[in-house]
TORVEX-484261 format. One record per residue: x negated, y, z negated of N, C-alpha, C in turn; residue in one letter. Coordinates in steps of 0.05 Angstrom, whole numbers, plus 5000, padded with zeros to 4 digits. Example, Ala and Ser with C-alpha at 12.3 -4.5 7.8 and 13.67 -1.06 7.14 Angstrom:
<sites>
473648864844475449104844473649344844A;474349554858472749794857474250014843S;
</sites>
This chain:
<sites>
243179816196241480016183239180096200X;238279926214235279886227237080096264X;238780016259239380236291240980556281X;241680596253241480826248239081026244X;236580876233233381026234233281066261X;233580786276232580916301233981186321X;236781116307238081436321237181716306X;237081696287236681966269232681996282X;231681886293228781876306228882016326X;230181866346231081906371231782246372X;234682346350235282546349233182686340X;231982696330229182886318227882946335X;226682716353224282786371225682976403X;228782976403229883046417230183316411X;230683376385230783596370229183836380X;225683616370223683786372223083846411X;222783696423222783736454224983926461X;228183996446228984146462228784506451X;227184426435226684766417224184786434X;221584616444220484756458222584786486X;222784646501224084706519225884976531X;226185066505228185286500226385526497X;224285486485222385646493220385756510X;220785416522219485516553220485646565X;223885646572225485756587225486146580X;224886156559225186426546222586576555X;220986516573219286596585216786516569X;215786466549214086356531213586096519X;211286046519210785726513211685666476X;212085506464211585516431209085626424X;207085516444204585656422204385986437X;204385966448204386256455206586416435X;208286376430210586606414208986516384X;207986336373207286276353204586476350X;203186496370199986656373201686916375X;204187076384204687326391205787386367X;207287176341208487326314205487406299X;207387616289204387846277203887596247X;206387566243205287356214203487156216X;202587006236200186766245197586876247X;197187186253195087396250193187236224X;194287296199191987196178190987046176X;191986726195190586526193188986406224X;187886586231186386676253183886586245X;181986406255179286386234177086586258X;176186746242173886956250171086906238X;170286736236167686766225165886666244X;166086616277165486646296164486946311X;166787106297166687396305164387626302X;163487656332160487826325161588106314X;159388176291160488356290157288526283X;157388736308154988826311153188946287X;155189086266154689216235152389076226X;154088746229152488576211149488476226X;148688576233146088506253145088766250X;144989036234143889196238141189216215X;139389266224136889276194137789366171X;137689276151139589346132141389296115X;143189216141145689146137147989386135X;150589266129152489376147152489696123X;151989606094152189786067150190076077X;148490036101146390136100147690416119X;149090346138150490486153153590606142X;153890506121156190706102155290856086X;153690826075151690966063150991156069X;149791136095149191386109151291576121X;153391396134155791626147157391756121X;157091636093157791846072156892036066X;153592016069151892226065151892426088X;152592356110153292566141154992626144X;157692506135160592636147161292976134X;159992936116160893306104160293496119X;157493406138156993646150158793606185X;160093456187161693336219163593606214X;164393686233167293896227168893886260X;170793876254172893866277173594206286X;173094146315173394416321176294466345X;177994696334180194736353179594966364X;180994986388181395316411182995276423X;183095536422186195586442185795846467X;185895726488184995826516186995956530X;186996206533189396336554190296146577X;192696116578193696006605194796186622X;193896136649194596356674198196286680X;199496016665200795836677204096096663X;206096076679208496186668210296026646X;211496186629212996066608214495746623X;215395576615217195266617219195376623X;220895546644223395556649223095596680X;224995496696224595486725226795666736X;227195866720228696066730225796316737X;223996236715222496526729221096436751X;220896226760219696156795222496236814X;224196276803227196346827226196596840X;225596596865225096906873228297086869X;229796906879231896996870233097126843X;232497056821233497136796231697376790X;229097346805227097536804228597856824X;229197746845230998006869232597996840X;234897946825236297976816236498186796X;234298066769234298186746232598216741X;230198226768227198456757225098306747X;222598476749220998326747219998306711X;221398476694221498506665222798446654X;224698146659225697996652223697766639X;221397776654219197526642218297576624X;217697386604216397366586214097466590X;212197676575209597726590207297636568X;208697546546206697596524204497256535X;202397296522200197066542201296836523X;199796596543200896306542197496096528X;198395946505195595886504195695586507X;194095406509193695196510191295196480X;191894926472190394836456188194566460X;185894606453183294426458182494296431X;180594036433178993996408177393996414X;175493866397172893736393171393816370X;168793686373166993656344164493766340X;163893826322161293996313159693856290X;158294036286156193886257154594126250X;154694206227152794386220149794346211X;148394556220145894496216144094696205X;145194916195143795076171145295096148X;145295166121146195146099148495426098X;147895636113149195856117151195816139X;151695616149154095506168154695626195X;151895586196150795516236151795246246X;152995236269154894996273153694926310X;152894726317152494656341154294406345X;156094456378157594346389156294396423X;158094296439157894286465159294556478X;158094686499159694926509162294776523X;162294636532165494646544167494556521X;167294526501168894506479170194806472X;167895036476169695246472168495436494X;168895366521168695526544171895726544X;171395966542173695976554175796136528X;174996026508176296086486177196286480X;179496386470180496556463180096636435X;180196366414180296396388178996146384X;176896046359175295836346175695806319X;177295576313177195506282175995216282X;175095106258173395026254174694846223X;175094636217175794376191174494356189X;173494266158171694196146172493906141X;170593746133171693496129172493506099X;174793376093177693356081178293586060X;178593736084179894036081182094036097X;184294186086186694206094186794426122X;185494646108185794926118182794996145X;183695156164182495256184180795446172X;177995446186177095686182175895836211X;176396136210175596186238171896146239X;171496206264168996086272168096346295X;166296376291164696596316162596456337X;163096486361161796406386159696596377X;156896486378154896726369152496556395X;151696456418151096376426151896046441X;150796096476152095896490151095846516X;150395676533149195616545150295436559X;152295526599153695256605151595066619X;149595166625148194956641146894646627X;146194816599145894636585147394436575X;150594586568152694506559152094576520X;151094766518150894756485151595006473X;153095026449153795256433153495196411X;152395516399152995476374154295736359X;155995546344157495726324157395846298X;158495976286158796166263160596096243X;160996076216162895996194161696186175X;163196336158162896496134162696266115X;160396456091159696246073157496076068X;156195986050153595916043154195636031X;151795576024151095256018152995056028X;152994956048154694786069152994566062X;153794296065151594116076151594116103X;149194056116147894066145146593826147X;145793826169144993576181141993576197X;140493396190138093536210137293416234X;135293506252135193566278133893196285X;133393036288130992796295129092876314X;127092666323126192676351127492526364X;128392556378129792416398127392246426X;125892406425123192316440122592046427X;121691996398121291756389123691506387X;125091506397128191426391126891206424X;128390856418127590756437129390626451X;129690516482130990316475132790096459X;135290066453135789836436135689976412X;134890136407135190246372138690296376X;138890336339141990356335141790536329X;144990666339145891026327147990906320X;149791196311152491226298153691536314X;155691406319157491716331159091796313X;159392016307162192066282163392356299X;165792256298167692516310170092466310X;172192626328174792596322176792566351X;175792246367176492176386180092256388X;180992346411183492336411184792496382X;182892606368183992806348184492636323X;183392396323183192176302181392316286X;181692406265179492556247177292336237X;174592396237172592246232172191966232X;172091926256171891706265169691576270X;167991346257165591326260165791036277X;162991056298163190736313159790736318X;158890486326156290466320155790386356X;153090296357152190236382148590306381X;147490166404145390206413144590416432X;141590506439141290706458140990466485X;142690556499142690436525140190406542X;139590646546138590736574137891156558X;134591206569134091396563133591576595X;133891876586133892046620135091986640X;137892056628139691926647140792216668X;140792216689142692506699144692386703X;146392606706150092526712150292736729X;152692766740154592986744156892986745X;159193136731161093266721162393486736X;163793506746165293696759162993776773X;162194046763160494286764157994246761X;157494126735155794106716153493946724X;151693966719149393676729147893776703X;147493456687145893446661143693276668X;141393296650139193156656137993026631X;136492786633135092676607137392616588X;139292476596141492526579141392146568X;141392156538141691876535143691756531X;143991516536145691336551146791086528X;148891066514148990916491151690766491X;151790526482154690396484155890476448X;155790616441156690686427160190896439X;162190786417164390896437165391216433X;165691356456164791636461167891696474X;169291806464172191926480172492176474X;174692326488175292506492176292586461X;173992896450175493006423172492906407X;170292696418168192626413165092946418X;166792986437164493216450163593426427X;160993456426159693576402159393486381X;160093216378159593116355156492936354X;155292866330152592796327152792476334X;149892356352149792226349146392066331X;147591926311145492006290144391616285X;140891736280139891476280140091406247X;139391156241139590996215139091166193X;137391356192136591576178138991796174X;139391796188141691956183141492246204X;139192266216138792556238139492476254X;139792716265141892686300139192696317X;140292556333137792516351138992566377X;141692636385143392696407146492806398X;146693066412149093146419151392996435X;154292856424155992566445156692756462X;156392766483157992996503159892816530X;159292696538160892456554161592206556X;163092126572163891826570164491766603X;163491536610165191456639167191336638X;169491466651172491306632172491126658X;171391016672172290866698170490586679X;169390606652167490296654167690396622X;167490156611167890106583165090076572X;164390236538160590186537158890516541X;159890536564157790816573158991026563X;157091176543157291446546154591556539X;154591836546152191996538152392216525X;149692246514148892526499146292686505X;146492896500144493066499142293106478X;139592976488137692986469136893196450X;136593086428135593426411133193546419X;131293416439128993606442130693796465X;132693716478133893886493133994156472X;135694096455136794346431135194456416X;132494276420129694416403128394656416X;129394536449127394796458128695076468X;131195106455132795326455134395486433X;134195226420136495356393136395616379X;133095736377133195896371134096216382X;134496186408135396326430138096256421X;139796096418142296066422143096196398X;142296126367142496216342142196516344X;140196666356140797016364142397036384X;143496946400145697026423143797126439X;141697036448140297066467140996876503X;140397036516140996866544138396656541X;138496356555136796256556135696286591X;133496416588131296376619130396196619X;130596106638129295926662127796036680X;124595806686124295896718125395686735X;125095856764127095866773125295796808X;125595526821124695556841124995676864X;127495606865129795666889129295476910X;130695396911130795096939133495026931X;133894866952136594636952135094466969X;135194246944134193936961135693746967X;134693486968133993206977133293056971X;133692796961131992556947129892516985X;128992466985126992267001127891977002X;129691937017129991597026129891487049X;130791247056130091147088131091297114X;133591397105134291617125132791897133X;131891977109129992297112128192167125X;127291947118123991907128123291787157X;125891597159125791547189126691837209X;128492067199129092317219126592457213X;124992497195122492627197119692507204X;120492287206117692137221115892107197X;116792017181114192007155114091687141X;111891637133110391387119112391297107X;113390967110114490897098114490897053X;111790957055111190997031111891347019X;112591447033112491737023115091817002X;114491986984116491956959115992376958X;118692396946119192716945121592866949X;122293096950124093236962124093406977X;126093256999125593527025127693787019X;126193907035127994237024130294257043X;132194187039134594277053135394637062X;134394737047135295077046133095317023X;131595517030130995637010131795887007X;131995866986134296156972133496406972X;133496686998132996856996131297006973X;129497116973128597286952127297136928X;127296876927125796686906122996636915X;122596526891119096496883118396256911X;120896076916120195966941120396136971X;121996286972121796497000118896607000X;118596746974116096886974113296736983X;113796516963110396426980110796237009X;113496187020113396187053113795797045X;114895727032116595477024118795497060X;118795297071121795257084122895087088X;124995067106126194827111125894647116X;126194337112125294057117122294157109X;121194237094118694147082118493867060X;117893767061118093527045115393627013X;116693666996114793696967113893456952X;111693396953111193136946109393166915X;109293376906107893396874108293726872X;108793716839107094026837104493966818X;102294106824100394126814099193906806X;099693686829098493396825100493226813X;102093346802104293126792106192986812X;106892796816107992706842110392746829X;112792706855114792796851116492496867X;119292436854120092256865123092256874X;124692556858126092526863127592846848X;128492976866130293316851130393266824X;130593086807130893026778128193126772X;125293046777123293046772122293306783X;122693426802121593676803123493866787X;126093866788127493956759125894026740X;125093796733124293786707120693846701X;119893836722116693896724117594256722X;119194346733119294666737120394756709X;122094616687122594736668120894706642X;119294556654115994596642114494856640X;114794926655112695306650113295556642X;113195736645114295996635114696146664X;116996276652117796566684114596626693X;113696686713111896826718109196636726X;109296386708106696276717107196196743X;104696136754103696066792103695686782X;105395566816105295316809103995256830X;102295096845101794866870102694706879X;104894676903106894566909103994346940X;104394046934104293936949105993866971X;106393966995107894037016107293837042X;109293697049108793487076110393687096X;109493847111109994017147109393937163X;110693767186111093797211108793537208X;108293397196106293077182104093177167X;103393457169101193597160100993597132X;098593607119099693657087098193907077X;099494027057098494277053100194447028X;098294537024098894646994099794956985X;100794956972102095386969102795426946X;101895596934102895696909104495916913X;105495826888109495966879108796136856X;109796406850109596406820113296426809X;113596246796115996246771117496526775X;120396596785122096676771124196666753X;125396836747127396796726130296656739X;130796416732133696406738136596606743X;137996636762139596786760142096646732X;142896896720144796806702147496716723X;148496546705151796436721153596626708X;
</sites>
């Protein structure tokens, strides 16, 4: 009796050793195929699991609360952009079929491609602000409401690519809207909310902190400035959508993401959109002055080829642009600009932005490093050329 237990033992523990075994061989450990069945999922213990919601002032109720009271005014925006590209058949690239049977054989009628992205309205009469490259280009603008079935068209009534901002048109009154924040008071480490329709995921909300404020980038073409910087998650189909503080105001337009790093994306501050919107809302061009230069940061390379103080900070002028407020008052090449009008300068971001301070026309005082000499010249402000 006592050597049959021990065989039926023996067989068991043999049992169990050759079922893992067998699973080793199957490329997978036991616990591993055990961790990969979706059914072992529920008994997962998470209460380890950070979950940033729950750390927000408030609490997490505080932030549903609010994206219920904001999502009405979010709206998904579609276009559809002429394509230069020929119909999908590789007979009309045949020069041959072309010698053959003519050149009015092709299809001629136009080709469109389709775009998204997101908007938010912000007057009650359904004024809609989004990002211009969302509908650069456009042929046609419709515009979803949130949980609405049906399209409605939309009118480009103002747009601005340097800025990257548009705003649009919807027939129809009492909309809910959304309002503007300061974005100026907005700090460090504070929390926002993005809501939009990533990848065409309709209303999609994700939370995050402000990263990093005045941030520049550049984008193809494009060079943005003061742009804030938030780990809140920002993808493609996100662009023009609000990014809104605890309160519920937008305090930034989501307009990018760095898809090379996980965390970063940015937006466009609303004092950006404060100090134009009303220009954009009449379909007015937005002016700029306008210095004219092409610069230079100032770093160890400029300063060691120009012989200057290891301490010296500014932008040297690479080139000045015919017929500008810099030709005119005798600005030139490799001049090094070290302030305007006493304000020091540290870097093309900062004189940027010192110059879109004034009005067309006013006279500035450009602190100027020539030939080691220092010396001063006034500019007066032109108007930006339009793109």
């Amino acid at each position: 009796m006592r050597n049959f237990f021990k065989i039926m033992i023996l067989l068991v523990i043999a049992f169990l050793l050759g079922g893992a075994f067998v699973a080793e061989q199957e490329g997978t450990s036991l616990w591993a195929s055990l961790l990969d069945d979706p059914r072992q999922e529920t008994e997962i213990d998470v209460t380890d699991t950070v979950n940033t919601a729950l750390i927000v002032p408030g609490g997490a109720m505080d932030i549903a609360d609010m994206v219920a009271k904001a999502s009405p005014a979010v709206v998904n925006i579609k276009v559809k952009v002429q394509s230069n590209s020929l119909p999908n058949n590789p007979l009309f690239s045949d020069p041959f079929f072309r010698e053959f049977f003519g050149e009015f054989y092709y299809d001629r009628s136009p080709q469109y491609e389709t775009g998204i992205g997101t908007g938010f309205i912000i007057t009650d009469d359904g004024y809609i602000l989004t990002n211009q490259h969302v509908i650069e280009n456009a042929a046609s603008v419709t515009v979803q409401l949130n949980g609405k079935k049906e399209e409605m068209p939309a009118q480009v009534v103002g747009q601005d690519r340097e800025l990257d901002l548009a705003v649009l048109k919807i027939s129809g009154n009492n909309y809910p809207y959304l309002k503007l924040g300061d974005s100026d008071s907005m700090r460090v480490g504070e929390w926002v909310v993005a809501i939009g329709q990533p990848y065409g995921l309709d209303h999609t909300v994700t939370t995050g902190v402000i990263s990093a404020k005045g941030r520049p980038i550049t984008i193809e073409d494009r060079q943005y400035k003061n742009l804030i910087q938030t780990d809140a998650a920002i993808n493609p189909g996100n662009s023009g959508g609000p990014l809104l503080n605890l309160k519920g105001e937008v305090i930034a337009i989501n307009t990018a993401v760095n898809s090379s790093a996980q965390g970063i994306g940015f937006a466009i501050p609303t004092k950006t959109v404060s100090d134009v919107l009303q220009d954009l809302i009449a379909g007015n061009a937005i002016i700029r002055p306008f210095l004219g230069v092409s610069m230079a940061d100032v770093n160890d390379e400029v300063r060691q080829e120009l012989g200057l103080d290891s301490k010296t900070e500014g932008v040297v002028v690479v080139e000045v642009i015919s017929g500008t407020a810099a030709a005119q008052a005798g600005v030139k090449a490799m001049d090094v600009i070290t302030a305007i009008d006493s304000k020091k300068i540290t870097s093309g971001n900062d004189l940027q932005e010192l110059v879109s301070n004034y009005e067309v026309g006013e006279k500035i005082t450009l602190d100027i490093l020539r030939n080691g000499k220092q010396i001063s010249i006034t500019a007066a402000l032109q108007a930006k050329p339009q793109q």
